[in-house]
C-alpha positions as a printed NumPy array, in Angstrom:
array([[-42.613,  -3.758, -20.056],
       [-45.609,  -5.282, -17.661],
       [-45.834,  -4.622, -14.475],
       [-44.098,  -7.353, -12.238],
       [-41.898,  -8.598, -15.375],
       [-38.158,  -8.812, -14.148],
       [-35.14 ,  -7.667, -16.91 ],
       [-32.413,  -9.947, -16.939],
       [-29.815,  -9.326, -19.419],
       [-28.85 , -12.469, -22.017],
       [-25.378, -13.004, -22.207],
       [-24.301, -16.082, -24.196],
       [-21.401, -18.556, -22.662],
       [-21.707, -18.33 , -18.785],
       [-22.76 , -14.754, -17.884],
       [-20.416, -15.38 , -14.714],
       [-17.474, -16.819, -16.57 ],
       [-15.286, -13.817, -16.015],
       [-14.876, -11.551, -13.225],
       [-16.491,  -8.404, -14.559],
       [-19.712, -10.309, -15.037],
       [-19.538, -11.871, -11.386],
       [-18.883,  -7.953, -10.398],
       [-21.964,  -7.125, -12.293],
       [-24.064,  -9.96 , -11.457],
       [-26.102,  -8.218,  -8.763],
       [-27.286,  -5.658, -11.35 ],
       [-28.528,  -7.743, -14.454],
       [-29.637, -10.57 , -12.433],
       [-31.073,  -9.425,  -9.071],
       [-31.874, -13.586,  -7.865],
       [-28.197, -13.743,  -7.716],
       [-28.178, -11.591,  -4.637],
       [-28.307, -14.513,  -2.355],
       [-25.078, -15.457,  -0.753],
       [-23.143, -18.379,  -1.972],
       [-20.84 , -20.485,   0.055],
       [-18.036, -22.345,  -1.923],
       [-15.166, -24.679,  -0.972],
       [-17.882, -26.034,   1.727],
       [-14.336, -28.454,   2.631],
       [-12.232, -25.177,   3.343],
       [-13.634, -22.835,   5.561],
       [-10.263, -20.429,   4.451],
       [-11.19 , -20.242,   0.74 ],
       [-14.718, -19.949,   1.678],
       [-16.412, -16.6  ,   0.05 ],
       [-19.617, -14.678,   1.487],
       [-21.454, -13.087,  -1.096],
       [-21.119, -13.561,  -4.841],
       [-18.934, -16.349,  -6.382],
       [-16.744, -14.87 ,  -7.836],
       [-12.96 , -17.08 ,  -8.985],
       [ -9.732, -16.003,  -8.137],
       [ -8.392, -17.617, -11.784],
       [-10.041, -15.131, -13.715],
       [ -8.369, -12.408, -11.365],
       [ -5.384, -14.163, -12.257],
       [ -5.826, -14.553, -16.092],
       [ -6.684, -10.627, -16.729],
       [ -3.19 ,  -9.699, -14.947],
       [ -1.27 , -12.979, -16.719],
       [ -3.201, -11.856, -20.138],
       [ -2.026,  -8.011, -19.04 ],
       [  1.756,  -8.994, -18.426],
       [  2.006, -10.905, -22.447],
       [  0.805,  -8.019, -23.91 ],
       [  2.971,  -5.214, -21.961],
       [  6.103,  -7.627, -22.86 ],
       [  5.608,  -8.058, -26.408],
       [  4.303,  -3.908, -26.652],
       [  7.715,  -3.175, -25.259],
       [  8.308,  -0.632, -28.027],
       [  5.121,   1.427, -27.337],
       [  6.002,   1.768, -23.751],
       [  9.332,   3.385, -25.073],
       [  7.546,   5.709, -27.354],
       [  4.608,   6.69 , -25.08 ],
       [  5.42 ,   7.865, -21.614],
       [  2.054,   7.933, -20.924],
       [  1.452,   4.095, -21.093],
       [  2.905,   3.986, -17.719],
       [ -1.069,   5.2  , -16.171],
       [ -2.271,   1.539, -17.624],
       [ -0.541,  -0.986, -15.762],
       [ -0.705,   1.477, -12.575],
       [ -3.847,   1.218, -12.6  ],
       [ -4.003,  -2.662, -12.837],
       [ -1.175,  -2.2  , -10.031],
       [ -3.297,  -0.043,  -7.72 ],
       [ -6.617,  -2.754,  -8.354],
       [ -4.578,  -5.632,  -7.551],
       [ -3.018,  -3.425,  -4.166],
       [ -6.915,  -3.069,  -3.249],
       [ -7.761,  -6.683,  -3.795],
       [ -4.876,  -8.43 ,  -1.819],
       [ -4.816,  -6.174,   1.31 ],
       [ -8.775,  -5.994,   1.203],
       [ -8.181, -10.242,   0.969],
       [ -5.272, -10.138,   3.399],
       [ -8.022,  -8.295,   5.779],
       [-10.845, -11.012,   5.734],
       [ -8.732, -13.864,   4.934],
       [ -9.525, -14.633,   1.21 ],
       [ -8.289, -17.104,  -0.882],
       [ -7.578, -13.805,  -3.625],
       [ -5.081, -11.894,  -1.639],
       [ -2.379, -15.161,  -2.497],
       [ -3.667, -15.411,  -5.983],
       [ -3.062, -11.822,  -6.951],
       [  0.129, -11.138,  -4.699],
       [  2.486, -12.883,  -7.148],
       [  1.499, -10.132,  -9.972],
       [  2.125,  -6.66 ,  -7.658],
       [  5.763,  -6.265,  -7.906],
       [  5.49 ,  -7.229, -11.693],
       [  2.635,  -4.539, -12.817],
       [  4.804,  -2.574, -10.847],
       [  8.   ,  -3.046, -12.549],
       [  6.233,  -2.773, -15.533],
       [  4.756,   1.187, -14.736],
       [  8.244,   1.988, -13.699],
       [  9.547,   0.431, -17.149],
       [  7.033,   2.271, -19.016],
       [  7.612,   5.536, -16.747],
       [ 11.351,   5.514, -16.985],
       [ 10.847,   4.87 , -20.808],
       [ 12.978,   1.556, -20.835],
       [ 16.202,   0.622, -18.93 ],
       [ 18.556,   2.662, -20.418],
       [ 19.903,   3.812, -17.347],
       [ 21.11 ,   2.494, -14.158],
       [ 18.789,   3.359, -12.104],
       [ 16.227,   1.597, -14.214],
       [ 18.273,  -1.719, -14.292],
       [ 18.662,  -1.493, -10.533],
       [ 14.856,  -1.091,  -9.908],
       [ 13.91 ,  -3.614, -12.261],
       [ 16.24 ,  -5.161, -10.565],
       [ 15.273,  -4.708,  -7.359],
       [ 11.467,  -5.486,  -7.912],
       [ 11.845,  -8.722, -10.071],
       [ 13.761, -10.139,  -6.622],
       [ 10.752,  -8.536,  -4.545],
       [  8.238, -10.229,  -6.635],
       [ 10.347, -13.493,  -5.966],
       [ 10.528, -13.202,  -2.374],
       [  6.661, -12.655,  -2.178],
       [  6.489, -16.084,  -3.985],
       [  8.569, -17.927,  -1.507],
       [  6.575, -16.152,   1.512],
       [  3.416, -17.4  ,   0.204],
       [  4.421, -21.202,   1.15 ],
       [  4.958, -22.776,   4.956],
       [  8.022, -23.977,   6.43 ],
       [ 11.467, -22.83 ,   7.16 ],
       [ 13.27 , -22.971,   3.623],
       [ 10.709, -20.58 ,   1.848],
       [ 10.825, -17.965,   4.433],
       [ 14.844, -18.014,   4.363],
       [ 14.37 , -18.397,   0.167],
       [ 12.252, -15.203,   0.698],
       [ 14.346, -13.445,   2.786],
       [ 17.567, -13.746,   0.841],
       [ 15.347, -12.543,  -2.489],
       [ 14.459,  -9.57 ,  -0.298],
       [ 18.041,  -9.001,   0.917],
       [ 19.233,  -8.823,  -2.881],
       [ 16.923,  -6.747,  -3.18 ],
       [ 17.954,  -4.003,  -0.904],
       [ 21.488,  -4.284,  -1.829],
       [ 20.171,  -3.658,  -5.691],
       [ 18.214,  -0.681,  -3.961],
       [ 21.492,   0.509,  -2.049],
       [ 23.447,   0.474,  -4.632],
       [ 21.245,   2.351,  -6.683],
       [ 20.708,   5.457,  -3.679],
       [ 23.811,   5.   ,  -1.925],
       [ 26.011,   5.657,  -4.765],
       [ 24.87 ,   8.991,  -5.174],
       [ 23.999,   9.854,  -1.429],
       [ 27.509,   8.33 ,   0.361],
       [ 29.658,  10.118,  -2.449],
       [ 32.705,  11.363,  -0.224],
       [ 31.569,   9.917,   3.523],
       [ 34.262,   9.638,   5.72 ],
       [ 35.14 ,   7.341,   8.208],
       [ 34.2  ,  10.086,  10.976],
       [ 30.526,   9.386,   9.348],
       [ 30.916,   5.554,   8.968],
       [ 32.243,   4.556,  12.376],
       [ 29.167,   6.23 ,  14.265],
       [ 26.96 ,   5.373,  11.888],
       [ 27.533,   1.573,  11.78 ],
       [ 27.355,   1.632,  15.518],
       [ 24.019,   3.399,  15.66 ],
       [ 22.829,   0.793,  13.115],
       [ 24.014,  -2.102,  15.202],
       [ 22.503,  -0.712,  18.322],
       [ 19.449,  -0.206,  16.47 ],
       [ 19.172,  -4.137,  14.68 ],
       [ 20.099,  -5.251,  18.485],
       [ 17.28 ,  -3.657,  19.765],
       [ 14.84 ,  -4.844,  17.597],
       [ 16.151,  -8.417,  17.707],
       [ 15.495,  -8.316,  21.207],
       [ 12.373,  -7.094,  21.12 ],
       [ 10.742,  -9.224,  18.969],
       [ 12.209, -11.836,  20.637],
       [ 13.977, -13.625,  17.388],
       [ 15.903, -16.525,  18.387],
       [ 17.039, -19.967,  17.116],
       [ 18.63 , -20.829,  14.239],
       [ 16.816, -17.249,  12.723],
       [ 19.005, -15.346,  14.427],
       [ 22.085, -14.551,  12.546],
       [ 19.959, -14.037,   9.668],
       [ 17.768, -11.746,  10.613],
       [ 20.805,  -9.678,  12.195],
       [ 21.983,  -9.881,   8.729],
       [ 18.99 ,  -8.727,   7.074],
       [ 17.955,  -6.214,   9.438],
       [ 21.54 ,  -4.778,   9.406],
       [ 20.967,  -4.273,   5.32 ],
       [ 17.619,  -3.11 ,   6.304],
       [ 19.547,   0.472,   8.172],
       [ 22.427,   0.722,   5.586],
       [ 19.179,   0.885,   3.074],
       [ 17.883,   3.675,   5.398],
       [ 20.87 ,   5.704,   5.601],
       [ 21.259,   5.741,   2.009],
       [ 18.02 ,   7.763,   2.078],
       [ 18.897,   9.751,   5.094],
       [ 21.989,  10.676,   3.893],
       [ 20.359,  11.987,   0.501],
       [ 18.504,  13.823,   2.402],
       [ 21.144,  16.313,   4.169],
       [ 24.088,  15.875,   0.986],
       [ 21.757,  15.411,  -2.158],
       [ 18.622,  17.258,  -1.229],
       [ 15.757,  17.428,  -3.385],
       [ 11.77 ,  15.823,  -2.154],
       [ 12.354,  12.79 ,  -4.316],
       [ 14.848,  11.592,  -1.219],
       [ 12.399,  12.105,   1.264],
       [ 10.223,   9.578,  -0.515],
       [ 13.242,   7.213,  -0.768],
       [ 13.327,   7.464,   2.827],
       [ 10.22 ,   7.44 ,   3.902],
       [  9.844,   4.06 ,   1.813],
       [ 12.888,   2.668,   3.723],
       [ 11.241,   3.326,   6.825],
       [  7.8  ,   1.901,   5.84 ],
       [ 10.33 ,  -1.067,   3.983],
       [ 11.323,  -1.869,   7.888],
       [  8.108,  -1.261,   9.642],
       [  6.669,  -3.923,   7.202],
       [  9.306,  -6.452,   7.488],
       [  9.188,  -5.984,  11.675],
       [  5.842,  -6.651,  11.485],
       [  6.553,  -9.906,   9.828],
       [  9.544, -11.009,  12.05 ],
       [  6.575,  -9.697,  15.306],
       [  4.069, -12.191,  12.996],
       [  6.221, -14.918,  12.645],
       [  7.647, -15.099,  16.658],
       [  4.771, -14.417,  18.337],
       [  2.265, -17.039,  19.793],
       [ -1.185, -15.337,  19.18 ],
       [ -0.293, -12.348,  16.529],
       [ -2.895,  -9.87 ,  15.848],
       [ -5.697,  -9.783,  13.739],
       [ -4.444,  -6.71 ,  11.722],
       [ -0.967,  -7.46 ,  10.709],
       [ -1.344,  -9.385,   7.689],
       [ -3.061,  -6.456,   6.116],
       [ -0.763,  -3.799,   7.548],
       [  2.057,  -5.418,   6.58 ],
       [  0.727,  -5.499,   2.639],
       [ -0.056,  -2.046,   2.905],
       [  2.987,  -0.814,   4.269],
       [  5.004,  -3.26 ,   1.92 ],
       [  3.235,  -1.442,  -0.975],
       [  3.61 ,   1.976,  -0.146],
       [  7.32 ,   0.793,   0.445],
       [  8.188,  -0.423,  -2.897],
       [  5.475,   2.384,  -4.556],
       [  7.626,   5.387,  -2.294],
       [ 11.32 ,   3.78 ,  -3.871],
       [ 10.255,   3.18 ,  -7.213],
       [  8.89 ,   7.131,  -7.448],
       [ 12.136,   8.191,  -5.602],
       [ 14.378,   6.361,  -8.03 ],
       [ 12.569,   7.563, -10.888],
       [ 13.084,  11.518,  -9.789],
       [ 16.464,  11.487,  -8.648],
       [ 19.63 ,  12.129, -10.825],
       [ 20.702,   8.736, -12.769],
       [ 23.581,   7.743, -14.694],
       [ 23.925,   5.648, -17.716]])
């Protein structure tokens, strides 16, 4: 090749029509290294650096789900298959907090598909829903993924759509841990126990400073919220075993997450860094249960 002479590689059809090409871009076409501004009318869809489209983000994970649903079989035969959509699971994790972080346009696109790819690598790990458990976290997740759909609008009617998904969705999670880890409880358990809870959910209330007609809700939900965490607690001390402690510790990242949003939501001039944290936290929450329910003892 002559001195001077620059290699671009000739792809046929848009070499940026899909994502992996836009990932690629600055490597078989170096001119493309100059930074593009699109949506000039939205300065919060607005991308520095390459242009690369949310829809084909979006069309890999739709394409993704069709063929996990109609391989259903192989994920029954192969317990492997579970590493596949983890992976996807784990990429689209990266992308929406990384979005979530620096505002992008992406981190909505992708957020609808997490609690899906990660149904799906708990179907595939627990080999099918043949117990349970596995109904209960399908369960469970399938709700998640629709409260993350209602939280992604504005207004007052999504977030309470969202936050009764959610609530179904820790009851689906309590029953699955706390009818193993409150076998036998008395009420010389209970009685303290709900107390400490309430005094706990007061607390919080307060100081986040909840108020209106969000208030008796949120008691609500943030009541569910501790019954969830004592169902991993008491596994802990009656059930034993390390899968417990990572039902717990995804309880308590579970409430962390959703305090953050109630701080997010009341407060005049939230930080910068909660939207990210509470993605991240959210993720590890759901990741943590999933992997507990998976390891503990199930029933048919």
């Amino acid at each position: 090749m002559a001195e001077g002479t620059r290699f671009e590689l000739v792809v046929q059809n848009n070499p940026y029509g899909s994502l992996a090409n836009c990932w690629f871009q600055p490597l078989t076409h170096p001119s493309g290294l100059k930074a593009k501004e699109t949506h000039r009318d939205d300065p919060g869809l607005r991308h520095k650096g390459r242009d690369c489209k949310d829809t084909d983000f979006l069309t890999i994970h739709k394409t993704f789900l069709i063929f996990v649903l109609t391989n259903y079989h192989m994920m029954k035969a192969k317990s492997s298959f579970w590493i596949v959509p983890a992976l996807f699971f784990l990429m689209a994790a990266a992308i929406n907090v990384y979005g979530k972080m620096y505002g992008l346009a992406i981190a909505g696109t992708v957020k609808p598909t997490l609690l899906p790819l990660l149904a799906i690598t708990s179907l595939a790990a627990a080999g099918g829903v043949d117990t349970r458990n596995s109904k209960l976290l399908l369960m469970a997740q399938l709700l998640g993924c629709t409260g993350d759909t209602f939280l992604l609008l504005s207004g007052f009617y999504p977030f309470i759509g969202g936050m009764v998904a959610f609530l179904l969705g820790h009851l689906c999670y309590i029953s699955l841990f706390g009818s193993q880890s409150w076998k036998g409880l008395g009420l010389k358990t209970w009685i303290p126990a709900l107390i400490v809870m309430a005094g706990l959910v007061a607390g919080l209330i307060y100081a986040i400073g909840v108020e209106g007609d969000l208030l008796i809700p949120m008691c609500v939900y943030g009541f569910v919220l501790m019954l969830l965490i004592f169902s991993g607690l008491a596994g802990i001390f009656r059930c034993r075993g390390g899968a417990w402690l990572l039902v717990l510790t995804g309880t308590l990242l579970f409430t962390f997450s959703d305090a953050l949003i109630a701080l997010e939501t009341f407060s005049e001039k939230p930080a910068s860094w909660i939207p990210a944290t509470i993605m991240a936290t959210y993720l590890a929450a759901q990741s943590l249960l999933a992997i507990g329910a998976l390891n503990i003892k199930s029933s048919k």
